[in-house]
Backbone as a ProteinNet text record, in pm:
[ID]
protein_1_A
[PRIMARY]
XXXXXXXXXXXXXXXXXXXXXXXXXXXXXXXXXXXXXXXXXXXXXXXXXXXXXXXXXXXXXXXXXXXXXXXXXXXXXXXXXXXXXXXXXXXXXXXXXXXXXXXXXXXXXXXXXXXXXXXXXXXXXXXXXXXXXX
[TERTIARY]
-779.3	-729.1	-848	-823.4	-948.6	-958.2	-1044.8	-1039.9	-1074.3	-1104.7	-1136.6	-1008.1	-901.2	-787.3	-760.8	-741.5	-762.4	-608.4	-522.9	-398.4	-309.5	-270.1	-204.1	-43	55.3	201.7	206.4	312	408.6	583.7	581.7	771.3	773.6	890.9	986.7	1105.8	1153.6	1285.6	1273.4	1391.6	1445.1	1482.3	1508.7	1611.5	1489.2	1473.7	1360.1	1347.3	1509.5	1525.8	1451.3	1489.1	1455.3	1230.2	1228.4	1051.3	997.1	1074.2	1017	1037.6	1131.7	1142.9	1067	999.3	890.2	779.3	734.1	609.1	624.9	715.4	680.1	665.8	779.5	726.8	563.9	476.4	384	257.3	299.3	207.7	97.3	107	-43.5	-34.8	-8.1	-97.7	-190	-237.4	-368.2	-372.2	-286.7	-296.8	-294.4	-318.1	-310.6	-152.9	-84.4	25.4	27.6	141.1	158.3	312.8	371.7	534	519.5	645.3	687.9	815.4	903	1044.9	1128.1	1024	1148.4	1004.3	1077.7	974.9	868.4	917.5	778.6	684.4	671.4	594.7	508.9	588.2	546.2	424.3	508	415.7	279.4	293.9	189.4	86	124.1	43.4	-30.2	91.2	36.7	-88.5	-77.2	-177.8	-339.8	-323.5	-456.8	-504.2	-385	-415.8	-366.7	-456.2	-365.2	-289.1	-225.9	-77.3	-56	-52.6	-19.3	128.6	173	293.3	426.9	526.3	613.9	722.2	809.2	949.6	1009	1111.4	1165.6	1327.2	1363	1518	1583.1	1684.8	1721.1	1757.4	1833.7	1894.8	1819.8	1764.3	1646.1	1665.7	1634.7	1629.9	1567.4	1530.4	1437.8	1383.8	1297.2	1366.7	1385.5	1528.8	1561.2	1474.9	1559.1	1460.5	1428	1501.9	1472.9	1347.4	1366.1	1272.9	1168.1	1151.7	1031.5	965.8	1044	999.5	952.4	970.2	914.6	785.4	815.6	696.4	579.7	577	510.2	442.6	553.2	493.9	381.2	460.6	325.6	254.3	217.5	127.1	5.5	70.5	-22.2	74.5	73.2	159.6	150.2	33.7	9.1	83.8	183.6	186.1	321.2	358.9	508.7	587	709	784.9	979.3	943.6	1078.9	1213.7	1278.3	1396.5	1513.6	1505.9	1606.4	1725.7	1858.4	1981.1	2048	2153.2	2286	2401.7	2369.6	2425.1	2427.7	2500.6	2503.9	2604.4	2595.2	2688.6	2602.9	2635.7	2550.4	2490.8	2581	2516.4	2395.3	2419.3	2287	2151.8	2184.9	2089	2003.5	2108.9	2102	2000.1	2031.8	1979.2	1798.5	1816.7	1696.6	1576.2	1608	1575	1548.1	1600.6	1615.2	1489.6	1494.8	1383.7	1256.5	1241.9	1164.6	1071.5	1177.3	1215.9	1118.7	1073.9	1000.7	1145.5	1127.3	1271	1387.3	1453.7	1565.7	1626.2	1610.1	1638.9	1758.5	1879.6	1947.7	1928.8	1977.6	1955.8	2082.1	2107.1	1930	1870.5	1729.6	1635	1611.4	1626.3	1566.7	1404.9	1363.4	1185.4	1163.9	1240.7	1149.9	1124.3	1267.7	1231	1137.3	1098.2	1018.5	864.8	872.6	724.7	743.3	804.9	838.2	772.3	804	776.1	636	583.3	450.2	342.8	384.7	292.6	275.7	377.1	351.8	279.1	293.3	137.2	83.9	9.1	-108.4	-144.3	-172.2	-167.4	-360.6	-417.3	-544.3	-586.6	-526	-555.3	-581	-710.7	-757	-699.3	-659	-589.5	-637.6	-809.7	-868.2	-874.5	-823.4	-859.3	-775.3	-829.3	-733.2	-656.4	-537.6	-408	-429	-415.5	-454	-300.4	-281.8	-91.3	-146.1	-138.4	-123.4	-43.9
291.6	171.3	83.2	-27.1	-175.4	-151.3	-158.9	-189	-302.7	-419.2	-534.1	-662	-584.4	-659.6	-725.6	-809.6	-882.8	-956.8	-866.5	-985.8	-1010	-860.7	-838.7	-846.8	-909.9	-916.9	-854.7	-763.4	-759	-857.9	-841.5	-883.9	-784.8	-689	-626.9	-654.5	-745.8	-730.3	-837.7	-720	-714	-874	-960.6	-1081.8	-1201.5	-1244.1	-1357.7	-1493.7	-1538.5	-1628.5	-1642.8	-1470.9	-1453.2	-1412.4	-1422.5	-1389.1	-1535	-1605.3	-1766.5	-1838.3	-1810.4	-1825.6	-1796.2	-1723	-1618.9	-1678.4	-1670.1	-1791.1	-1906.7	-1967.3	-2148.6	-2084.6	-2041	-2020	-1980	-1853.6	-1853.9	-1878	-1997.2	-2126.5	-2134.4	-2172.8	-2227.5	-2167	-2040.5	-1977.3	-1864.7	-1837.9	-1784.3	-1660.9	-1551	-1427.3	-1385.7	-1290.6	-1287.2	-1208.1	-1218.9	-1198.9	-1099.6	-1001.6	-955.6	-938.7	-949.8	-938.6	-847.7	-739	-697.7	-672.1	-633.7	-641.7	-507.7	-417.1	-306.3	-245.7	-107.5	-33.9	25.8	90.7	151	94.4	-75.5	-149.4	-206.5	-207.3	-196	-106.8	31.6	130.3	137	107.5	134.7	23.8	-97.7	-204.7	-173.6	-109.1	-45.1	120.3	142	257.9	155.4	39.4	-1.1	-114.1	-129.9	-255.6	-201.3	-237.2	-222.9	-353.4	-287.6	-395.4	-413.3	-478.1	-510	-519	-610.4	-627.8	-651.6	-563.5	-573.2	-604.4	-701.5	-733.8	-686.6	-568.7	-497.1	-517.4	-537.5	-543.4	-415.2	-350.7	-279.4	-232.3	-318.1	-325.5	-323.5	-251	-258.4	-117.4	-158.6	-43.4	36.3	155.7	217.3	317.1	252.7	288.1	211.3	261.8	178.5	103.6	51.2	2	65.3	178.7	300.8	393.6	454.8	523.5	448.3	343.8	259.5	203.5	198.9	183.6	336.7	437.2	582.2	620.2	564.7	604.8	511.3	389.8	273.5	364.9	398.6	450.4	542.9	623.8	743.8	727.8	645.8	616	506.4	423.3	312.4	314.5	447.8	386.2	299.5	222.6	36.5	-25.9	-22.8	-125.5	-158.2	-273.9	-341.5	-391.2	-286.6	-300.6	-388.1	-506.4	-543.1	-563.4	-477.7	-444.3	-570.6	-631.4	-769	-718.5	-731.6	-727.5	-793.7	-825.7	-885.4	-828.5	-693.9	-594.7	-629.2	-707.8	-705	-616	-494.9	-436.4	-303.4	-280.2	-196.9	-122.1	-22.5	121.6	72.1	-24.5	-22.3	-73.3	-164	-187	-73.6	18.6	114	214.6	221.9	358.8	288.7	183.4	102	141.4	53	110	266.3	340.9	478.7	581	504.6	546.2	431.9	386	364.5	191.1	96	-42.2	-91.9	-193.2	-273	-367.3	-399.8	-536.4	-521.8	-580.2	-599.5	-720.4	-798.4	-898.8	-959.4	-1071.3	-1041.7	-1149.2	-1148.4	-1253.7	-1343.4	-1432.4	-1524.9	-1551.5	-1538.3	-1552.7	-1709.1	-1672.4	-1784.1	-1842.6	-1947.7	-1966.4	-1968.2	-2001.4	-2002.1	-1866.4	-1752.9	-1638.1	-1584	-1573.1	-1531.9	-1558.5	-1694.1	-1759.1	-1708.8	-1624.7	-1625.2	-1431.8	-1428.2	-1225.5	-1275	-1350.7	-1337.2	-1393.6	-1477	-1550.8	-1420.7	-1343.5	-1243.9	-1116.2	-1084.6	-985.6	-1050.2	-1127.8	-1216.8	-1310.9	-1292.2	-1392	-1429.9	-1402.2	-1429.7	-1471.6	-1502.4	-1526.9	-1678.7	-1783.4	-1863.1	-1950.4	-2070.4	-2131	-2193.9	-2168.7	-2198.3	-2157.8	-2019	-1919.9	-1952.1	-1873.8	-1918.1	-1807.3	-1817.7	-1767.8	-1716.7	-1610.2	-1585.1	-1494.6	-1461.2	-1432.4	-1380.2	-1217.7	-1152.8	-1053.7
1479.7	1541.7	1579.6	1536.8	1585.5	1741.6	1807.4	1929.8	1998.7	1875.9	1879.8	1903.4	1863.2	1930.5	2035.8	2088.6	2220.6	2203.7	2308.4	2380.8	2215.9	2185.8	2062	2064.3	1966.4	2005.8	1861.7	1834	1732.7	1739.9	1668.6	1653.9	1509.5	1509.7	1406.2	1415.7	1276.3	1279	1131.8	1088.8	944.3	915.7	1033.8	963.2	986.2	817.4	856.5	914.4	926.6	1023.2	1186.2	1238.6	1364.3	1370.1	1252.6	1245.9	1238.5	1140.1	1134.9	1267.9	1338.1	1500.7	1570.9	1534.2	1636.8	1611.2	1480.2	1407.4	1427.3	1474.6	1506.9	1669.6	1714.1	1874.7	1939.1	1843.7	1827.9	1796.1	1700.9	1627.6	1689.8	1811.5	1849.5	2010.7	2020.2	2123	2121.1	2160.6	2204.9	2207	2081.8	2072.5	1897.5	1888.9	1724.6	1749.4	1634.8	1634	1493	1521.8	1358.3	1353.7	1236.4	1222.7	1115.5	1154.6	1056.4	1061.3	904.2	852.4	903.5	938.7	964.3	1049.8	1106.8	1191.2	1194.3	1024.3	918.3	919.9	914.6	901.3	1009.3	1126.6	1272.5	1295.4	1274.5	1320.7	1209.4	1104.5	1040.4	1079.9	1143.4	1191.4	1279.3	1397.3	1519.6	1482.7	1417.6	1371.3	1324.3	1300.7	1287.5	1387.4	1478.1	1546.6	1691.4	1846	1922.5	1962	1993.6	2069.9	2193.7	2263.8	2393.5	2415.5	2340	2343.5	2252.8	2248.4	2131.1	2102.6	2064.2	2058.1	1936.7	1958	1867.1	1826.2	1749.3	1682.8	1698.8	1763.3	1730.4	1589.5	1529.8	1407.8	1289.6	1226.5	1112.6	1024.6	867.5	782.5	860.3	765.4	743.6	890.5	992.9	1143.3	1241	1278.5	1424.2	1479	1595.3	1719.4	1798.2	1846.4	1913.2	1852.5	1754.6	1692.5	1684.1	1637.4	1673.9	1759.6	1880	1988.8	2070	2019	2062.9	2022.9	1858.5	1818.5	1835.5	1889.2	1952.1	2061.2	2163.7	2276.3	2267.2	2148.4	2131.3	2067.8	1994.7	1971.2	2068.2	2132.6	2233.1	2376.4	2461.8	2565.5	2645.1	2632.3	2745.6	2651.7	2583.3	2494.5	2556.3	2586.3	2644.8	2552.1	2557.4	2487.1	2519.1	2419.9	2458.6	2380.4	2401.6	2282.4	2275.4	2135.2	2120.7	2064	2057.7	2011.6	2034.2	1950.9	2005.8	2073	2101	2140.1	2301.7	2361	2515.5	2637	2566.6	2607.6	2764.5	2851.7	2926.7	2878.7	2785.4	2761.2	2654.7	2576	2514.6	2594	2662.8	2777.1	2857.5	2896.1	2975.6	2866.4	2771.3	2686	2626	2617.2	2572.6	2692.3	2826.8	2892.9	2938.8	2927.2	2923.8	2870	2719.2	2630.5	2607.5	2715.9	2707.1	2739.5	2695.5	2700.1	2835.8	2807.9	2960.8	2977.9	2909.4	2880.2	2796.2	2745.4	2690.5	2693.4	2598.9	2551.1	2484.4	2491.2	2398.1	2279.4	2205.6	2091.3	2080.5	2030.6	1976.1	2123	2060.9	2205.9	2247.2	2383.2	2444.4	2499.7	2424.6	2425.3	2557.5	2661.9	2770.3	2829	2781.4	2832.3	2732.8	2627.2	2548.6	2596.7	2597.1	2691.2	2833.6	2918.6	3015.3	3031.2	2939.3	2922.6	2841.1	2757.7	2734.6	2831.6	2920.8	2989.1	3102.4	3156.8	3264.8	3216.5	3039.7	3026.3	3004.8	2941.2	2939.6	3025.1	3140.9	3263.6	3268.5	3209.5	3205.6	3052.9	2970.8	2859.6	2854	2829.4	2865.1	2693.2	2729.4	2612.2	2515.2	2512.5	2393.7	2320.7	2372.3	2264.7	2132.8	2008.6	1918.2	1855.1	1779.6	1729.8	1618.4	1560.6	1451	1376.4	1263.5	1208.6	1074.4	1084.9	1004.6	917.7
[MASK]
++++++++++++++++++++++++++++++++++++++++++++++++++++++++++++++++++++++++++++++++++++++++++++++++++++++++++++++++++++++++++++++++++++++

């Protein structure tokens, strides 16, 4: 893993509408960002990059949002994890949280809460810095 990462976000999730959402929302701030389509792809990101912070789909081939959000943990447990669905029902709330979840989000997301959960981990991140999307 790089340890050169500085003030790292993932987003996973299978639907590219909700990633191109994430990439204009992310455009021009001050963290490097990485997306990926399903969890496999997550974690294999997260195996070379650390992460600070992660917004996960439940809903995705290959693995869940759950399973991917476990194996996130164990692999980087500082890493803040926030589980998105359209699923607004308690028990999934409840179980997200459960295993593991900082947050829980529902979809479609809202930018100010999105900017609202990134601005509170990155509260020292100075805004010159620049954005980088790999």
């Amino acid at each position: 893993m790089q340890s050169k990462d500085k003030n790292t976000i993932i987003v996973a999730d299978d639907d590219l509408v909700t990633l191109k959402y994430f990439q204009g929302m992310f455009r021009k701030m001050p963290y490097t960002v990485f997306y990926a389509k399903n969890g496999q792809e997550a974690i294999l990101k997260a195996k070379k990059h650390k992460i600070d912070l992660a917004f996960i789909d439940i809903e995705m081939p290959i693995m869940n949002g759950f399973e991917t959000m476990v194996a996130l943990k164990e692999l980087q447990p500082n890493a803040q994890v926030i589980i998105m669905s359209t699923y607004n029902d308690e028990a999934t709330v409840r179980r997200a949280i459960k295993e593991g979840a900082d947050t829980y989000l529902f979809k479609p997301t809202n930018r100010a809460d999105v900017f609202s959960l990134v601005s509170k981990r990155f509260q020292d991140v100075n805004s010159s810095d620049v954005i980088t999307f790999k």
